[in-house]
C-alpha positions as CSV (number, residue, x, y, z in Angstrom):
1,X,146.3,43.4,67.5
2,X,150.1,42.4,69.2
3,X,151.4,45.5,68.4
4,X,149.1,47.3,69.5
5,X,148.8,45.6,73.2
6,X,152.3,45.6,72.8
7,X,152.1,49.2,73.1
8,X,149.4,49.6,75.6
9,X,152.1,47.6,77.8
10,X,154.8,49.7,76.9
11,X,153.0,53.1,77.5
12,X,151.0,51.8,80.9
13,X,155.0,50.7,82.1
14,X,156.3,54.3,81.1
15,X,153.5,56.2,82.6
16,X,154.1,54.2,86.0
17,X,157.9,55.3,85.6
18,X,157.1,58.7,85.3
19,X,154.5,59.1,87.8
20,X,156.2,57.0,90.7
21,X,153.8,56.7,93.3
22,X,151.5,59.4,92.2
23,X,148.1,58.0,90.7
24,X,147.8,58.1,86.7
25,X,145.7,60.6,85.0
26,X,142.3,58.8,84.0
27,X,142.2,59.1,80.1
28,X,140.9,57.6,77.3
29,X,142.6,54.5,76.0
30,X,142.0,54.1,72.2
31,X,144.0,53.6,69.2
32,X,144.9,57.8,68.9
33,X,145.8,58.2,72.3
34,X,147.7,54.6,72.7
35,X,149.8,55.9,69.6
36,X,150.6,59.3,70.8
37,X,151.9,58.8,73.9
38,X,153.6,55.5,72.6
39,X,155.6,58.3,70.3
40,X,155.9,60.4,73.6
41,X,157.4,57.5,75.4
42,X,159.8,56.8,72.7
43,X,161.3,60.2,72.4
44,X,161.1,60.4,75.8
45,X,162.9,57.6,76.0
46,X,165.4,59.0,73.3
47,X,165.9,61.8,75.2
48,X,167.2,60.0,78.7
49,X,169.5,57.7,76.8
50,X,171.1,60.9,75.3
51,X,171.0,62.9,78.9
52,X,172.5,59.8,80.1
53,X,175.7,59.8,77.6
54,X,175.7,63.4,78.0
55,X,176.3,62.6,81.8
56,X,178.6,60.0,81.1
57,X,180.6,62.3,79.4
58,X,180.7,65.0,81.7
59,X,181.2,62.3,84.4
60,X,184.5,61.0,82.0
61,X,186.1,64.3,81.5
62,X,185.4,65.9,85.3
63,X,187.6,62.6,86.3
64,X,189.9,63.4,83.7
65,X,189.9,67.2,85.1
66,X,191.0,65.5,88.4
67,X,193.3,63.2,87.5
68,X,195.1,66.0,85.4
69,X,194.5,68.6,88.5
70,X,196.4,65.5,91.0
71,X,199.0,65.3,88.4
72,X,199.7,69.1,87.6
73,X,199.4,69.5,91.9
74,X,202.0,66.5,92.6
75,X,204.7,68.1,89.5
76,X,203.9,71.2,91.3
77,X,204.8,70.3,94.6
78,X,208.2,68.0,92.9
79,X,209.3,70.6,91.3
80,X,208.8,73.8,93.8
81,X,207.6,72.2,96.9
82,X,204.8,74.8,96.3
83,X,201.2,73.5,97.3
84,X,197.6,75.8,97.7
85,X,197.2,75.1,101.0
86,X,200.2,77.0,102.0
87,X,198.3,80.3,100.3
88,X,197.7,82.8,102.1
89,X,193.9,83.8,102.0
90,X,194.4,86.6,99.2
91,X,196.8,84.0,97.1
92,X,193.9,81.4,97.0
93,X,191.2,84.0,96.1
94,X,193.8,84.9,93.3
95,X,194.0,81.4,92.0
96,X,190.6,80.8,92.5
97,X,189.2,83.6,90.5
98,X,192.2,82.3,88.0
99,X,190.6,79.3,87.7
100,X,187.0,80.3,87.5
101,X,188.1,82.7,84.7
102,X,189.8,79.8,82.8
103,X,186.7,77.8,83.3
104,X,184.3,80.8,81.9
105,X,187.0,81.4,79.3
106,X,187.1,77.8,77.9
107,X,190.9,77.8,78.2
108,X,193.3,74.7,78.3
109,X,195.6,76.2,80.7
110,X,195.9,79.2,83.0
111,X,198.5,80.6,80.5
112,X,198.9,84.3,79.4
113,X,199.2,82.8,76.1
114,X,195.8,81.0,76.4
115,X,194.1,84.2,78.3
116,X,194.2,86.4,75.8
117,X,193.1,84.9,72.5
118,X,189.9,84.0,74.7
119,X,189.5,87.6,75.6
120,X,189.9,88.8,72.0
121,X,187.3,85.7,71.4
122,X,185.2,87.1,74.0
123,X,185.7,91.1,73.3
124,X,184.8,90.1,69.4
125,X,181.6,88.1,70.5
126,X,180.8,91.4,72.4
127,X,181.0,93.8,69.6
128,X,179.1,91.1,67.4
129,X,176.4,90.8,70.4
130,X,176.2,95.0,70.6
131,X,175.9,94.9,66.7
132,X,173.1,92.5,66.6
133,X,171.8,94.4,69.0
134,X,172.0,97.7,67.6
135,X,170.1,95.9,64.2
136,X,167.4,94.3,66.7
137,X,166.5,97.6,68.2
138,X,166.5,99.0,64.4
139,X,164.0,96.5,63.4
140,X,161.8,96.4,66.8
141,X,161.7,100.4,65.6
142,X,160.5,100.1,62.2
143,X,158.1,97.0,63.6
144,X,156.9,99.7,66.2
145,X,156.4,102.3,63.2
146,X,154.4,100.0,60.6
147,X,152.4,98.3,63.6
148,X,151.4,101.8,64.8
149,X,150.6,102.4,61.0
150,X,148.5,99.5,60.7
151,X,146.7,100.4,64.0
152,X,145.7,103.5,62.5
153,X,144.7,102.2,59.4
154,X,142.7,99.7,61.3
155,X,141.3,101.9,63.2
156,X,140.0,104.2,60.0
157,X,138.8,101.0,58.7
158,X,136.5,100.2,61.5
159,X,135.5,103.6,61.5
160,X,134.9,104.0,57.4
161,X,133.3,100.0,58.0
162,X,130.9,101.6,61.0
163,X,130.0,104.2,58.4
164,X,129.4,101.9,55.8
165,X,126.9,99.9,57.7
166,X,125.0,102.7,58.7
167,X,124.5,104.2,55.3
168,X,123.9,100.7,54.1
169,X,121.1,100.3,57.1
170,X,119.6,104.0,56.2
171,X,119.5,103.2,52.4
172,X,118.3,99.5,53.1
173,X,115.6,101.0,55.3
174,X,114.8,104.0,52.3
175,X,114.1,101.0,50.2
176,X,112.0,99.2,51.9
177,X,110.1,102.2,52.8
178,X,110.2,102.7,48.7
179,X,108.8,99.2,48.5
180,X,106.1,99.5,50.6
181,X,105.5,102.7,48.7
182,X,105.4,100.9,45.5
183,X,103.0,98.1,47.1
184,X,101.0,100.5,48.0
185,X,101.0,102.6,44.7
186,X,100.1,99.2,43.2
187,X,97.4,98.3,45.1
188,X,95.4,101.6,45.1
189,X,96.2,101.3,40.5
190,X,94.7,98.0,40.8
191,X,91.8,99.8,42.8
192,X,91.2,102.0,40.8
193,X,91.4,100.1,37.5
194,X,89.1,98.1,39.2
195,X,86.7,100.9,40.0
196,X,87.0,102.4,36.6
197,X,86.1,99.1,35.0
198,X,82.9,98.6,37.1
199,X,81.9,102.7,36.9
200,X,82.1,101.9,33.1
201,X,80.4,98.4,33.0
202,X,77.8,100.4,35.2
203,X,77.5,103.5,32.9
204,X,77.5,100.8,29.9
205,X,74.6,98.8,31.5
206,X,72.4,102.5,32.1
207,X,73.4,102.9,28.4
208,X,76.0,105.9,28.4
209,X,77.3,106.6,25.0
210,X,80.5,104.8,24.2
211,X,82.2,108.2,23.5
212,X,82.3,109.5,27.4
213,X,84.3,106.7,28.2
214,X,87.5,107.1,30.1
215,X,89.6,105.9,27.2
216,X,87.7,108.2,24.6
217,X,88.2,111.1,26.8
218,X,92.1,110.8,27.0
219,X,92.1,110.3,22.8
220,X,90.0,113.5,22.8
221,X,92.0,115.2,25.3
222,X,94.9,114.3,22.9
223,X,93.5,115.1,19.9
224,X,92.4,118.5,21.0
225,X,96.3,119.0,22.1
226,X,97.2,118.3,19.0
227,X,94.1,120.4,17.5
228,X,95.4,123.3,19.7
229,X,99.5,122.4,18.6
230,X,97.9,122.3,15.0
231,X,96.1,126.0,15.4
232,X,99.6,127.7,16.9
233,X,100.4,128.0,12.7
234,X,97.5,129.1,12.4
235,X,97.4,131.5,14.6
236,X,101.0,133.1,13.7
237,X,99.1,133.0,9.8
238,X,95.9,134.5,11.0
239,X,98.4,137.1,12.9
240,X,100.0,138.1,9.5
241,X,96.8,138.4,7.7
242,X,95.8,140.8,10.6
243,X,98.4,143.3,9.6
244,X,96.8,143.2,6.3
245,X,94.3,146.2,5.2
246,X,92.9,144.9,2.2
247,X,89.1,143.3,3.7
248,X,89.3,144.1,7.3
249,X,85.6,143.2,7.1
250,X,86.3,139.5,5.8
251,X,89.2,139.0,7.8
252,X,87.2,140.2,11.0
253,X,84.3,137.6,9.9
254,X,87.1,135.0,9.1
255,X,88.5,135.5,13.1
256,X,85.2,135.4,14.7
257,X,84.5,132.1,12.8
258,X,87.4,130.5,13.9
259,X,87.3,131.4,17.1
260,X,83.6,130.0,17.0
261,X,85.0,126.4,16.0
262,X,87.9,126.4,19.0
263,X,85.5,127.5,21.6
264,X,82.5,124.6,20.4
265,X,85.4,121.7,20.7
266,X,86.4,122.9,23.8
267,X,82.9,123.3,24.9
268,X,82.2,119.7,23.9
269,X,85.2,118.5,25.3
270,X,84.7,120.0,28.8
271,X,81.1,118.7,28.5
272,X,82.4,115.1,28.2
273,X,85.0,115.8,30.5
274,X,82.8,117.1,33.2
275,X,79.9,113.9,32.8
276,X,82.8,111.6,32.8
277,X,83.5,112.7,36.5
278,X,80.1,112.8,37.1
């Protein structure tokens, strides 16, 4: 519970410090927010002590710079009696743009000897820079080529996803139609079943023989198929014994007979047939 006041503390002190006299942001003060801008405050806090040696340093060697920059102007003026202040306007252009280039080259000394290995530094960076360049603009062009790619195939997906949907939506909506269909189919089989069952319980009750039901008439409309598949042999037999020449009386007596039997079951057969839809 210390620590974490001892926090609070810290945070409400750095907050003051960085907002001076400006008012502090309202915010929630709970154990997450305590501990994140506690960790802000410390590298914050980090951060100016290294800024400050930074400083410090720069501070160090810019005093150094001068005192070397007295000394080097007092030998000069020992030595030569030379001093910039007796340049003429041109000569301390010249020797400042000599300076400023020794300062942008990094250079110990104004020396021909320390100007042009930093120029060969600096023309080597170059080429690297125009080389890394050159490889960056390659990339950024294949990058350019497979994102153009994959906006086209994105686009063909939407379009082949669009299509999708609306085949799906037209088959979805066949189906249900197809459903409805089958409901419907359903309900008028259950309708009818129905209505057969009571016609028959009604035909039962007036006391209609068992035989004209619907279930005997569709075993004798498939028994007289298979009576008429049975009588194609016959036929084709009764065809050969036509060519025949031996009793054309007998075999005439023999057609008209059977022809006799196939027209009675197919009388009787329409006859149930036809009270059955009665």
């Amino acid at each position: 519970m210390e620590a974490q006041e001892e926090k609070e503390a810290q945070v409400a002190a750095w907050l003051k410090k960085i907002f001076g006299d400006h008012s502090i942001p309202q915010y929630e003060v709970n154990a997450r927010t305590t501990e994140i801008l506690h960790h802000l405050s410390e590298r914050n806090r980090v951060r100016d002590r290294d800024v400050y040696l930074v400083i410090e340093d720069l501070k160090q060697k810019a005093s150094e710079y001068e005192s070397e920059a007295k000394h080097l102007q007092n030998l000069l003026m020992e030595s030569v009696n030379f001093s910039p202040a007796n340049l003429s306007s041109t000569g301390s252009r010249y020797l400042n743009a000599l300076v400023d280039s020794a300062v942008a080259l990094e250079t110990k000394d104004t020396s021909l000897a320390s100007f042009i290995p930093a120029v060969n530094n600096l023309t080597s960076d170059l080429f690297c820079t125009k080389s890394k360049n050159e490889e960056i603009k390659l990339e950024l062009a294949k990058l350019e080529k497979n994102l153009t790619a994959t906006l086209v195939l994105e686009k063909c997906l939407r379009e082949d996803l669009k299509k999708a949907e609306l085949h799906l939506s037209t088959e979805r909506a066949k189906v249900d139609n197809r459903l409805q269909n089958m409901d419907f189919l359903k309900a008028k089989s259950e309708e009818f079943r129905f209505g057969i069952r009571t016609a028959e319980e009604q035909l039962s009750a007036r006391g209609m023989d068992a035989s004209l039901s619907h279930q005997s008439l569709v075993a004798l409309s498939e028994k007289l198929a298979e009576l008429k598949r049975q009588t194609i042999p016959l036929k084709k037999k009764l065809e050969s014994y036509l060519d025949l020449m031996p009793n054309p009386s007998l075999a005439q007596v023999k057609i008209e007979e059977a022809k006799r039997e196939l027209d009675t079951i197919e009388a009787e057969l329409t006859k149930k047939v036809d009270m059955m839809e009665l």
